[in-house]
N, C-alpha and C positions, 0 to 999 in steps of 0.2 A: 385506774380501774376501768378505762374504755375497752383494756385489752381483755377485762371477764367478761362485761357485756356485751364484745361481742361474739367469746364461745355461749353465755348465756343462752343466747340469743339462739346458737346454734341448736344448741340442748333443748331447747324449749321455744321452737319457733315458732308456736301460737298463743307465743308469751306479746303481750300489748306493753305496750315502752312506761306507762305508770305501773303497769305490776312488774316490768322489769327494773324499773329505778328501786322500787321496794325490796326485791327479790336480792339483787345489788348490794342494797343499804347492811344486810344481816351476814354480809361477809367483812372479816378482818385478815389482813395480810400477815405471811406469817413467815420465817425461816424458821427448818428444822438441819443439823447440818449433818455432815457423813456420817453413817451409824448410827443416829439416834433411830428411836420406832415411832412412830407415831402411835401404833398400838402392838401389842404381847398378845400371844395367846392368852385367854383365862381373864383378861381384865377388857372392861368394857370400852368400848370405841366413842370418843365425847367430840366427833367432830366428820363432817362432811367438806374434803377439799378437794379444790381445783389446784393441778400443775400446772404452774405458770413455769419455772425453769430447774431440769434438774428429772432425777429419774428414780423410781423407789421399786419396791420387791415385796409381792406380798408371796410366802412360806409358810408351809408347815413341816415341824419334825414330822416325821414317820420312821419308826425303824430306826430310829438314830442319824436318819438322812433328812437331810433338806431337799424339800420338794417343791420347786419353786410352781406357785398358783398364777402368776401374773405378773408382769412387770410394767410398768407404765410412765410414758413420760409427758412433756407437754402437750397441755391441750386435753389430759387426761382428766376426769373427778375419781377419787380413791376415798375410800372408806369400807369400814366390816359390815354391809349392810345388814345384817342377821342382829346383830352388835348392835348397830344404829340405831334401827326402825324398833324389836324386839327388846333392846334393852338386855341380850344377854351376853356373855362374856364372847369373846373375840376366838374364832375357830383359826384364826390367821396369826401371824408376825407382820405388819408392815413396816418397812425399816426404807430409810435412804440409802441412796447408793451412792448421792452425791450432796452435793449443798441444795438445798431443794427453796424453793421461793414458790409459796400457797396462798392462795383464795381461799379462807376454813369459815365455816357455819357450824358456828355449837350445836352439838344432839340438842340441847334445850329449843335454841329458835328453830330448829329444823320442826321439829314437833308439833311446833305452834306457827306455823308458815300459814293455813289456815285460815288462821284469825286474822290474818292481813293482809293476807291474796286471794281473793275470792276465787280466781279460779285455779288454788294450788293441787284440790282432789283430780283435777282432770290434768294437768300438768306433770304432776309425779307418779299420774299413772303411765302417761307418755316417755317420761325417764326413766322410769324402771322398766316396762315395755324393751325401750332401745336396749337398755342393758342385759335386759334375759335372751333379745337377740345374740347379743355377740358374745354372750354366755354358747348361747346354741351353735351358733358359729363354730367356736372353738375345736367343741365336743366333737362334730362332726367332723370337723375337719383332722382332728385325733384319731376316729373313727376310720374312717373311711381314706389317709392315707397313706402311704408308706414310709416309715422315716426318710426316706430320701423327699420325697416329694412335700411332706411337712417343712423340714427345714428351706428348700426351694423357696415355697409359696412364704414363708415368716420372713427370710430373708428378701424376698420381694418389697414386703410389703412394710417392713422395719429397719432397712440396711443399714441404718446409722448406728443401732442396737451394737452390732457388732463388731465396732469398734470402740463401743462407751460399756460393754457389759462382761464384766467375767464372763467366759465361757460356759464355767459348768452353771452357773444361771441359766445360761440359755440353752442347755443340753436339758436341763431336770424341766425350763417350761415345753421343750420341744417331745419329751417323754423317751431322752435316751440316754446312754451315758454320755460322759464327756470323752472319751475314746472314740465312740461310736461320731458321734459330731466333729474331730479332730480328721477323723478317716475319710467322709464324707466332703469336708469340706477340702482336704486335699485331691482327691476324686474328681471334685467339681471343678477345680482350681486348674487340671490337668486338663482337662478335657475339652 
């Protein structure tokens, strides 16, 4: 468990080493293996984890298509935070993609984090904060590039992605076909 405290630690770095031993304490280690979900659409999400090894995919149908939202691997936390925090059913699929090895906190002790970290309101503002950032990140970066230049800058910044991820995963998170990403990356490859 040295190795969650010290992303903890990352996530929450004005976290004090007794409210991180705490904070610690209300995680269980867990495998889930290829293909299981950890959550469906429509049912609610009973658990906040950390990737310690292994890589997962959150989607949603649209259209009869899969739309991949996100992918994540170590060092990552995943969960439906709408689900989570709300308590309402899961807008997502989050499914493995491989054998996966987690850090998980039940929706229950998430809830009540509170009553035993005095400073958990100013902490999980700070975490969800980080989170809406690279929420915004994303957007803009969708925004504001070109499919060539998206997949560039994702490939920069994820290269081992693409050689652990189905491609049309990574074409539907990139916002193109799989065609388009095949063409592309030949392109690249030539050039």
């Amino acid at each position: 468990m040295q190795e969650l405290q010290f992303y903890l630690k990352g996530y929450f770095d004005e976290i004090s080493s007794q409210d991180l031993e705490k904070l610690e304490s209300f995680f269980f280690p867990e495998k889930i293996k290829k293909g299981e979900f950890l959550v469906k659409v429509g049912k609610l999400c009973s658990r906040l984890s950390f990737i310690r090894k292994g890589y997962i995919r959150v989607y949603a149908e649209v259209d009869g298509k899969e739309v991949t939202q996100w992918i994540g691997g170590p060092g990552s936390f995943i969960t439906e935070m709408g689900s989570l925090i709300f308590d309402k059913p899961s807008r997502f699929h989050i499914q493995a993609l491989d054998e996966l090895e987690l850090f998980s906190l039940d929706a229950k002790d998430y809830a009540n984090l509170s009553s035993h970290i005095s400073s958990w309101s100013t902490l999980e503002r700070l975490f969800i904060a980080k989170c809406f950032i690279a929420m915004e990140d994303r957007i803009f970066t969708h925004l504001s590039m070109t499919a060539e230049e998206r997949y560039k800058f994702y490939f920069e910044h994820n290269k081992e992605l693409f050689n652990l991820i189905p491609l049309q995963y990574l074409a539907s998170l990139l916002g193109m076909t799989p065609e388009t990403l095949s063409r592309l990356r030949r392109k690249l490859i030539l050039a």
